[in-house]
C-alpha positions in Angstrom: 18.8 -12.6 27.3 15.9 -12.4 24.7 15.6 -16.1 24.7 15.3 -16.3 28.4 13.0 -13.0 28.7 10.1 -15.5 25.8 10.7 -18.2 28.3 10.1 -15.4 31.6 6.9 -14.4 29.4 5.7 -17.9 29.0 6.2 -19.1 32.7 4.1 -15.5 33.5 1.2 -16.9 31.2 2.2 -13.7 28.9 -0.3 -13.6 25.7 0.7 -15.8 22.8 1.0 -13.1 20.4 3.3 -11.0 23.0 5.4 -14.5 23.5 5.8 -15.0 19.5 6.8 -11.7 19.4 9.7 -12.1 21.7 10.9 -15.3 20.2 11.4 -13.3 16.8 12.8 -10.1 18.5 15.3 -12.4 20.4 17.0 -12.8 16.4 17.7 -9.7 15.3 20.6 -8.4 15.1 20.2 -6.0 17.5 21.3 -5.1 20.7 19.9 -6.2 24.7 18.3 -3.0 25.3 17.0 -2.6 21.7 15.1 -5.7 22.3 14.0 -4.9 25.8 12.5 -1.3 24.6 10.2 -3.9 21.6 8.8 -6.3 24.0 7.8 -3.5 26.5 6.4 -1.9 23.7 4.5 -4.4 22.7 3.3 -5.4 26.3 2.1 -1.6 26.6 0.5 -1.7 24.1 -1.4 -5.1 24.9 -2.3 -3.8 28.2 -4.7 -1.1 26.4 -6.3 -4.2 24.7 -5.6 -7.7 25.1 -7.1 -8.4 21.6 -5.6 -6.9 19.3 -8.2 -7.1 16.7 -10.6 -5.9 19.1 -7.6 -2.2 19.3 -7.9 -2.2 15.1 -11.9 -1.2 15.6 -10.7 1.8 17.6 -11.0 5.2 15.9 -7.8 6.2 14.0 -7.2 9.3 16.1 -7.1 6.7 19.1 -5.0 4.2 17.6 -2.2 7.1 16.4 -2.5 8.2 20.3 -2.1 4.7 21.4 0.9 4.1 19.1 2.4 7.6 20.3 2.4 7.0 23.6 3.7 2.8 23.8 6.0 3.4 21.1 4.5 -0.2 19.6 4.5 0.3 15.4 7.2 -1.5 14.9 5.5 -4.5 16.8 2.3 -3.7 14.9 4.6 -3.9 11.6 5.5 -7.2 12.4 2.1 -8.0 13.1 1.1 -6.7 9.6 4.2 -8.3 7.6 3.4 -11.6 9.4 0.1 -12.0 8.7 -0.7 -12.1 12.9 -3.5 -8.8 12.1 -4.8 -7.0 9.0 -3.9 -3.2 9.1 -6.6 -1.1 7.4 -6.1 1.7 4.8 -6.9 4.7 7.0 -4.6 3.8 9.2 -1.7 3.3 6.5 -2.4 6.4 5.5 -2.2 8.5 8.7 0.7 6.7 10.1 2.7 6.7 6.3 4.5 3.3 7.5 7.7 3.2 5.2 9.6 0.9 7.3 6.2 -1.5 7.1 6.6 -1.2 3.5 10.2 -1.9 3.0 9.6 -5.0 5.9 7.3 -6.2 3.2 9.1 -6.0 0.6 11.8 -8.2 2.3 9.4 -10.8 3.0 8.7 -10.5 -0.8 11.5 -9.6 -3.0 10.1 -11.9 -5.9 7.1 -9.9 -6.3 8.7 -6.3 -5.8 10.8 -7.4 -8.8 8.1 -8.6 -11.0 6.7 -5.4 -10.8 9.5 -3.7 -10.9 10.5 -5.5 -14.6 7.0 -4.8 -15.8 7.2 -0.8 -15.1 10.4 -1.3 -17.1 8.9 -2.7 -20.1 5.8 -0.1 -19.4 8.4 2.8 -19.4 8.0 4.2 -16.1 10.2 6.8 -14.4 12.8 4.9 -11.8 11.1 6.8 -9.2 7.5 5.8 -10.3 8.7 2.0 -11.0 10.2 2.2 -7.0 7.3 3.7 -5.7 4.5 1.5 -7.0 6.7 -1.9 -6.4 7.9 -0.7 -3.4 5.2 1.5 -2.1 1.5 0.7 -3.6 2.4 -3.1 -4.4 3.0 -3.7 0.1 0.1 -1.3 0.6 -2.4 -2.9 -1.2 -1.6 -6.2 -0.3 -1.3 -5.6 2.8 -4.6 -4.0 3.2 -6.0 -7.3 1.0 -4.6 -9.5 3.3 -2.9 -11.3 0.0 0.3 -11.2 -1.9 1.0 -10.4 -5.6 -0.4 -13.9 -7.0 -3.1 -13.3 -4.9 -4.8 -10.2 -5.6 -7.7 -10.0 -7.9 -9.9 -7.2 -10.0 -12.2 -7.1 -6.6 -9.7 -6.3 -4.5 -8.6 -3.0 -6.2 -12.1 -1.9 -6.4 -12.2 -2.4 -3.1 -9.1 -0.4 -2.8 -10.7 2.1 -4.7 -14.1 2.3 -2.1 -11.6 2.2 1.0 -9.6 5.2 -0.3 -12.8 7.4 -1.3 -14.3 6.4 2.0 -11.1 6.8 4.6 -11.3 10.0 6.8 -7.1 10.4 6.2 -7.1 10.8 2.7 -6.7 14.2 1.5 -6.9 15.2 -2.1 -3.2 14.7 -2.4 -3.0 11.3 -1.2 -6.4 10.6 -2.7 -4.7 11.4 -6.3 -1.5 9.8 -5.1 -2.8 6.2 -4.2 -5.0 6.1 -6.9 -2.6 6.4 -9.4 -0.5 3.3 -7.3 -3.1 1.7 -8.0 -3.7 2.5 -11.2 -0.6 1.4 -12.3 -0.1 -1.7 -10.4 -3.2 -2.9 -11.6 -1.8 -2.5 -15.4 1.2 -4.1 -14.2 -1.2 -7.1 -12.4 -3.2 -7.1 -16.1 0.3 -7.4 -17.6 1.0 -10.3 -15.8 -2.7 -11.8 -16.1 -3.1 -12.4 -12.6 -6.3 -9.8 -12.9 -8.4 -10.3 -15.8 -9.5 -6.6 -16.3 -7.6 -3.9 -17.7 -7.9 -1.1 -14.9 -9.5 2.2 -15.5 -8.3 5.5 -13.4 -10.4 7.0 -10.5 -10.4 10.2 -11.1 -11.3 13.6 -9.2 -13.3 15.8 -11.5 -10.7 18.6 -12.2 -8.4 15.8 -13.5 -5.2 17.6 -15.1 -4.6 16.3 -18.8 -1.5 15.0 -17.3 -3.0 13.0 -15.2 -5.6 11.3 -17.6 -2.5 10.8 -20.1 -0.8 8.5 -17.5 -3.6 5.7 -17.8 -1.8 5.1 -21.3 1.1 2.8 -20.5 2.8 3.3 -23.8 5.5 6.1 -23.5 5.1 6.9 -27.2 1.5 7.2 -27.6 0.8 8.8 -24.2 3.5 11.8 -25.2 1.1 12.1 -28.9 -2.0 11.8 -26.9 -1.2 14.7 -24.2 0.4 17.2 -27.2 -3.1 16.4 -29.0 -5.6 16.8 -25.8 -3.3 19.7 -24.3 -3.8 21.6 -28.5 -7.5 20.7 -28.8 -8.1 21.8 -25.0 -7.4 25.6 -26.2 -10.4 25.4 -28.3 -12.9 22.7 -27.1 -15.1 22.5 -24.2 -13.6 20.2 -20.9 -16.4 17.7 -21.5 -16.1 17.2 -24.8 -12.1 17.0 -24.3 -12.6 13.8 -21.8 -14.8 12.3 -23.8 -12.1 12.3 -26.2 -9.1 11.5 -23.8 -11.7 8.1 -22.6 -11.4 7.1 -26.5 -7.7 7.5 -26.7 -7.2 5.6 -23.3 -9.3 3.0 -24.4 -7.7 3.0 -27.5 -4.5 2.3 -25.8 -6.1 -0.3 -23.6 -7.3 -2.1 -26.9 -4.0 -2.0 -28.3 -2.4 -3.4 -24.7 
């Protein structure tokens, strides 16, 4: 039925996109009505805007409405994950697309792992490791428009500008992202597809914690935080970042 519902589309002069869409809808392995609820989705949401680059200018606020009421993310995920639109970072943000980022990562299980094995050999936390390879990794190339071989210094500082700039970020998620970033752009360094060693974003009221995670060896960040956290009870703030910057870039030299 999902087969003759592309061909139904295509006698109707359907749009291209909304006909593409069907013809991968009609193989997954899921049921009649599963697959009727998609393409009406999809054709709902296509009759608020026909372009669909044109419906990515549109305020956040009205996209989320727009998504709300057609029920169309997962056709915009496919959209994403094939390459059919570019999704922006604000709109990542507010709509927190896990199932975009797990579709990703299928479509790219070489480069999940690569990351993955360099957070390994970096000492991450199993959560951490999952969360940038399997969270920060889709996100940012999805928002670059690239994949893992692709990306480049420019496009984490432009990453970087996107985040500082998007009306959904919070401090939270401000803090959150940057440190994906962070850290997939050591891993990216690592693997000398960038040719910069990053350096961390960071909020002024940075916690010691958080400036100790920009050194990527386990050992020497664990000596540098007991040192910054003892000196801290007895130096001023500024002149204890000026001397967390020399032991991160310490680290970085050593990297």
């Amino acid at each position: 039925m999902s087969a003759l519902a592309a061909v139904t589309l295509r006698r109707q002069g359907a749009p291209g996109l909304l006909i593409t869409y069907a013809d991968a809808v009609a193989e997954l392995p899921i049921g009649p009505d599963g697959k009727r609820r998609r393409r009406n989705a999809a054709a709902r949401l296509l009759a608020i805007c026909p372009t669909p680059e044109q419906w990515m200018t549109r305020p956040t606020p009205a996209r989320l409405a727009d998504i709300r009421r057609t029920g169309a993310w997962t056709f915009l995920a496919w959209c994403f994950t094939e390459g059919h639109l570019r999704p922006d970072l604000d709109l990542l943000l507010a709509k927190l697309p896990g199932s975009l980022y797990q579709a990703w990562a299928a479509r790219h299980p070489a480069d999940v792992a690569r990351i993955a094995d360099v957070g390994g050999r970096f000492g991450w936390s199993a959560n951490w490791t999952r969360d940038v390879s399997g969270g920060g990794l889709p996100l940012i190339c999805l928002t670059a428009g690239t994949s893992l071989d692709g990306l480049a210094d420019e496009d984490f500082a432009v990453f970087a500008r996107d985040l500082a700039a998007a009306p959904s970020a919070g401090p939270q998620s401000w803090t959150h992202n940057s440190s994906r970033a962070f850290s997939l752009h050591q891993a990216c360094y690592e693997l000398r597809i960038c040719q910069q060693p990053p350096r961390m974003a960071r909020p002024g009221k940075a916690s010691l914690e958080e400036r100790a995670q920009q050194i990527t060896q386990p050992g020497i960040r664990k000596a540098a935080l007991r040192y910054l956290t003892t000196v801290a009870s007895t130096l001023r703030p500024g002149t204890v970042d000026v001397r967390a910057d020399s032991l991160i870039t310490f680290a970085e030299y050593l990297v």
